[in-house]
matplotlib code that plots the C-alpha trace (Angstrom):
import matplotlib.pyplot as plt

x = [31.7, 32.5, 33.4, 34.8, 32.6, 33.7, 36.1, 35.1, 37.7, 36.2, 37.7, 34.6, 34.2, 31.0, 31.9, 32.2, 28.7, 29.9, 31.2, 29.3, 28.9, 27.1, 29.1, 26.7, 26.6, 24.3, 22.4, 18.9, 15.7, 13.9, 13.5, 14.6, 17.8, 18.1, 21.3, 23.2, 25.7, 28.7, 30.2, 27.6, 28.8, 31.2, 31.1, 28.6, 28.3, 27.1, 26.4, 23.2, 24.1, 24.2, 21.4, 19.7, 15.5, 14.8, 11.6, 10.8, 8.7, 9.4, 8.9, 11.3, 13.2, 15.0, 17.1, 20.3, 23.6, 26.9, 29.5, 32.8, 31.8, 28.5, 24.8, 23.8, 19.7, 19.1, 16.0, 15.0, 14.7, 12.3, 9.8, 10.3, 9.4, 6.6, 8.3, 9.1, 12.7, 14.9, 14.9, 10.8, 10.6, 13.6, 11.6, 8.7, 10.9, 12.2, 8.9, 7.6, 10.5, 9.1, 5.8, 6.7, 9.0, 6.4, 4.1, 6.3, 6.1, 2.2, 2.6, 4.7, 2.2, -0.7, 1.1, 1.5, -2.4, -3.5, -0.9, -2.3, -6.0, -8.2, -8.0, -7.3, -4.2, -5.4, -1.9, 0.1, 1.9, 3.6, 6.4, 5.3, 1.8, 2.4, 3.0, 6.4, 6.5, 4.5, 6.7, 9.9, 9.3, 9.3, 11.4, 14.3, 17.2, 20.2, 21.7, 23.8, 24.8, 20.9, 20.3, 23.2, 21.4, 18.0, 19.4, 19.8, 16.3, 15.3, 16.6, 15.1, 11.6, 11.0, 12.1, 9.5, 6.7, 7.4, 7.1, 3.3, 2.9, 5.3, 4.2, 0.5, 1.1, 2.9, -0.3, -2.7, -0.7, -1.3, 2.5, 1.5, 4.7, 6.7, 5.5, 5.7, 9.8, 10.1, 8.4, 10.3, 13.9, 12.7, 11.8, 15.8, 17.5, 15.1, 13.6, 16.3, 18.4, 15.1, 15.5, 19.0, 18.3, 16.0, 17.9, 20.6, 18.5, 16.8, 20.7, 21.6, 19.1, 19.1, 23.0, 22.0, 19.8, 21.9, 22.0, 23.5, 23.5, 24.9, 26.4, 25.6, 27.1, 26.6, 30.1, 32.0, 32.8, 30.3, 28.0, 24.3, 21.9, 22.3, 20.2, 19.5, 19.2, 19.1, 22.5, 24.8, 25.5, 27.8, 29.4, 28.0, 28.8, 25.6, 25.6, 24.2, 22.0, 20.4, 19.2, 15.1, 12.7, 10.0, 7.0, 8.9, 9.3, 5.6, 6.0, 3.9, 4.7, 3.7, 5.3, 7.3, 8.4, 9.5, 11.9, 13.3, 14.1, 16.5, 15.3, 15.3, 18.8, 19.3, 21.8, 22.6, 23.3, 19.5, 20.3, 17.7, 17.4, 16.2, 18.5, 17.9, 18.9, 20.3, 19.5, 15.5, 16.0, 15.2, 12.4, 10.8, 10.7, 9.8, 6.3]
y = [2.9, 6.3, 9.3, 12.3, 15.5, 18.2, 21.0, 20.8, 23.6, 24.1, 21.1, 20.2, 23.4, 25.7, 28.7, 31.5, 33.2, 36.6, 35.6, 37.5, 34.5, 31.0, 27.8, 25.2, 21.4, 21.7, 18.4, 17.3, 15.6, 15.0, 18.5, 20.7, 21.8, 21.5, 22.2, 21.8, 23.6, 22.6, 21.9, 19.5, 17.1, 14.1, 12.2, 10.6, 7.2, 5.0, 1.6, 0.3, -3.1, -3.4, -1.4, -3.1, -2.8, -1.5, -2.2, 1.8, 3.7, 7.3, 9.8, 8.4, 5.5, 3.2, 1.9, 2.2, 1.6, 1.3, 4.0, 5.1, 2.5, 3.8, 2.8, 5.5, 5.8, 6.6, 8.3, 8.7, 12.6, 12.2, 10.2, 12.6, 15.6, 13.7, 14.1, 12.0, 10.9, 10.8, 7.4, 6.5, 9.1, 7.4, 4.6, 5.7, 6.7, 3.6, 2.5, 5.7, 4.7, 1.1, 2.0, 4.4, 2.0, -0.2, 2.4, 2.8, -1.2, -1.0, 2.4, 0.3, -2.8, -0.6, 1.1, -2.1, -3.2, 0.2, -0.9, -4.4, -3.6, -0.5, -0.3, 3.8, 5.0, 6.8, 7.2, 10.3, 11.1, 14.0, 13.0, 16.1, 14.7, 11.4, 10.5, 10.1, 13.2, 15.2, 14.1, 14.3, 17.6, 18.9, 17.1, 18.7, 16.9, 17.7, 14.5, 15.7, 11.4, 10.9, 13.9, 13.2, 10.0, 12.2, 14.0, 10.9, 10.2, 12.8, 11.8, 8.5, 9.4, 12.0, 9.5, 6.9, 9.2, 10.5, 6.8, 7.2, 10.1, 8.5, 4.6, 5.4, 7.5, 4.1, 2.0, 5.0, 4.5, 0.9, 0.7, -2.0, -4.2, -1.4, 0.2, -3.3, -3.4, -0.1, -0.4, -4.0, -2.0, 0.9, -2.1, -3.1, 0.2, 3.0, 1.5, -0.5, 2.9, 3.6, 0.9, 1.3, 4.9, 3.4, 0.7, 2.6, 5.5, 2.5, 1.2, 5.1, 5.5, 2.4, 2.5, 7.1, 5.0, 4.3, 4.7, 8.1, 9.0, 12.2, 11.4, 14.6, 16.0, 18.6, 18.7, 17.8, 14.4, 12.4, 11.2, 12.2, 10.5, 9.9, 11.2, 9.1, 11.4, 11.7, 13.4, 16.0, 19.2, 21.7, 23.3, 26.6, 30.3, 32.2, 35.6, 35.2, 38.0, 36.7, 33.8, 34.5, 32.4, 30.5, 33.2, 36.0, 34.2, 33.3, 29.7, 28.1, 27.8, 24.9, 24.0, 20.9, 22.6, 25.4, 23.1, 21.2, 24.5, 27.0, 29.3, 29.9, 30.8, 32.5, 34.2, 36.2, 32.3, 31.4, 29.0, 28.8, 26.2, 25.6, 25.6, 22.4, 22.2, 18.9, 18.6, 19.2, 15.8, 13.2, 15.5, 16.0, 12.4, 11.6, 13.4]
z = [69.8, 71.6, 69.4, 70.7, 70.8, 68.8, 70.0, 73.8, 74.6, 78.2, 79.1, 81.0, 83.0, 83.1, 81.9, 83.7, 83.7, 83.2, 79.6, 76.9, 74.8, 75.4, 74.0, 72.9, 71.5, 69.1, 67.7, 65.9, 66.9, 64.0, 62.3, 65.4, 66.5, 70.4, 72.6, 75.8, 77.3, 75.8, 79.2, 80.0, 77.5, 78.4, 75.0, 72.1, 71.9, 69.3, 70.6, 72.9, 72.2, 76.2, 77.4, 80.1, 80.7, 83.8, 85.9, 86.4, 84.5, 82.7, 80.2, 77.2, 79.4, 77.4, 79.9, 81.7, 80.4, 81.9, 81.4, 83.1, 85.4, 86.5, 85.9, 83.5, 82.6, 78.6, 77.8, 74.4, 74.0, 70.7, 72.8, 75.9, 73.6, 72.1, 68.2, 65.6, 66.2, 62.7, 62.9, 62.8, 59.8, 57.8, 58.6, 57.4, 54.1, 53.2, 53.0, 50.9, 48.4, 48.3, 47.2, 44.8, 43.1, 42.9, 41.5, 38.7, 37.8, 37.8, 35.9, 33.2, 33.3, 32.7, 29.7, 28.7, 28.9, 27.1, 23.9, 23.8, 24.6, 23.9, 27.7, 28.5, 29.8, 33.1, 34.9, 35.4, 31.9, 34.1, 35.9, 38.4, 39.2, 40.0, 43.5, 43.6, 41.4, 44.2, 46.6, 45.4, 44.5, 47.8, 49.2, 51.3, 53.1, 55.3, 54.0, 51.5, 50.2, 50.3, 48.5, 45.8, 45.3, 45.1, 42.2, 40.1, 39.7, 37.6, 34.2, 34.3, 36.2, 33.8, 30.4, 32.2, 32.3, 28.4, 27.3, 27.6, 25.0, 22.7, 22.9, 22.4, 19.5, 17.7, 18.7, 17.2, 14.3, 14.6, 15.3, 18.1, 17.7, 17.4, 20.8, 22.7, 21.6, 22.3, 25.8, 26.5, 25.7, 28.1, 30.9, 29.8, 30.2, 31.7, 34.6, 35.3, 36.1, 38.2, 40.2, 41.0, 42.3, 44.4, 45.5, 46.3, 47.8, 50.2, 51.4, 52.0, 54.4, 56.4, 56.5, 58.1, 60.5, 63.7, 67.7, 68.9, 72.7, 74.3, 77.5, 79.8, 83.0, 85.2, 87.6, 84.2, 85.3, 86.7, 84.4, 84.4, 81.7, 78.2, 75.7, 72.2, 69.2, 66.0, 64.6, 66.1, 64.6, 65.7, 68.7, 68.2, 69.9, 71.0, 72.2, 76.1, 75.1, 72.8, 75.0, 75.6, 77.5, 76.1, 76.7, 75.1, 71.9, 71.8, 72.6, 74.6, 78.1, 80.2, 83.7, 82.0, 79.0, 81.6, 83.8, 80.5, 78.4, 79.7, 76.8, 73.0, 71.3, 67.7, 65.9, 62.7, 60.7, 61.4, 63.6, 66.2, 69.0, 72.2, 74.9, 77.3, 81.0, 81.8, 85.3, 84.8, 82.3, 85.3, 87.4, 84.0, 83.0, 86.3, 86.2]

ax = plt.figure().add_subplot(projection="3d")
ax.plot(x, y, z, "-o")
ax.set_aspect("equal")
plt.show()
């Protein structure tokens, strides 16, 4: 699948140095924003179905593709910047929301053990302390479907967690029955509505979880490399002047992060980035 990049109004064309301004595709690699020069994008593809192992080594390979009729390499750009690409840490997530699920159905079972037994109740009573609480608590997103879905677990998390206070009070009455209906109904309807939010936060994710490449040039035509990341952003307008190298931000500086960076970009929105230069991609990988 081949999308079209968004509002490439150079045409294809570098522009002319002297302009004031810098025009940049913007895009993320796990948590950073990273650019290009917007006239060193051709496209963004979607589809790797046909990329082809190759028996050379090199920083982030993945293989070479065709495209426009031409062998084109595709180098992973997480794996060349040694990051977590977006895709290992939604990974990573899905199975964070497994285990927490399940935490909640051991939570429920052990509720269930302290009613029937004098066994104590030593989980979490505070929807805020449990693991999932902890996490969920800090949890930010640009996803703004996963994080509608996010919002959804609060109700029934914090209803779960209450069941606690209130079902042991019934047993310390000697209430037992009374608690084990009330706990069986909650199983019915409370955690049930749990479950779906996790269910449906799981099939978010996976379905956010997909192959983007950004097909790079450096006459405007011929094609270059590709690059697989995670999400594109924006084409975004930088004032030239604003573009500092490395060393004057405070960043380290190390002969390969000098050839792939052309510098650091910000502006008044807060939105920093560093600025790659697409033909250091193949020397770098090549070291």
């Amino acid at each position: 699948m081949q999308t079209a990049t968004p509002s490439l109004a150079t045409g294809g064309q570098p522009v002319d140095a002297d302009n004031p301004n810098l025009d940049t595709f913007t895009f993320w690699v796990g948590e950073q924003m990273l650019a290009v020069p917007v006239h060193s994008v051709l496209s963004v593809t979607q589809n790797l179905a046909d990329l082809k192992p190759t028996p050379l080594k090199g920083r982030g390979l993945l293989g070479a593709t065709q495209y426009r009729g031409k062998p084109v390499a595709i180098y992973d750009l997480a794996a060349m910047l040694d990051t977590v690409s977006g895709q290992q840490y939604k990974t990573e997530l899905l199975d964070l929301l497994q285990a927490r699920e399940q935490d909640h159905l051991d939570w429920l079972d052990a509720l269930e053990e302290s009613i029937r037994t004098d066994a104590p109740f030593t989980r979490a009573r505070d929807p805020h302390q449990c693991a999932f609480g902890q996490w969920y608590d800090g949890f930010t997103t640009r996803d703004e479907a996963f994080r509608e879905i996010l919002d959804r677990f609060d109700e029934p998390h914090r209803e779960i967690h209450a069941l606690a206070d209130e079902l042991l009070e019934y047993k310390a009455r000697g209430e037992v029955e009374e608690a084990l209906y009330r706990l069986d109904i909650a199983r019915k309807t409370v955690l049930r509505r749990l479950r779906k939010t996790f269910h449906h936060a799981r099939v978010q994710l996976k379905e956010s979880i997909r192959d983007v490449v950004l097909n790079l040039t450096v006459d405007g035509e011929t094609p270059l490399v590709g690059l697989k990341i995670d999400e594109i952003n924006d084409v975004i307008t930088y004032p030239r002047a604003n573009l500092l190298e490395l060393a004057e931000v405070g960043l380290p500086v190390n002969p390969q992060t000098q050839r792939l960076f052309r510098g650091y970009l910000s502006n008044d929105q807060g939105q920093d980035c560093l600025l790659i230069d697409p033909e250091q991609i193949i020397p770098v990988a090549s070291e």
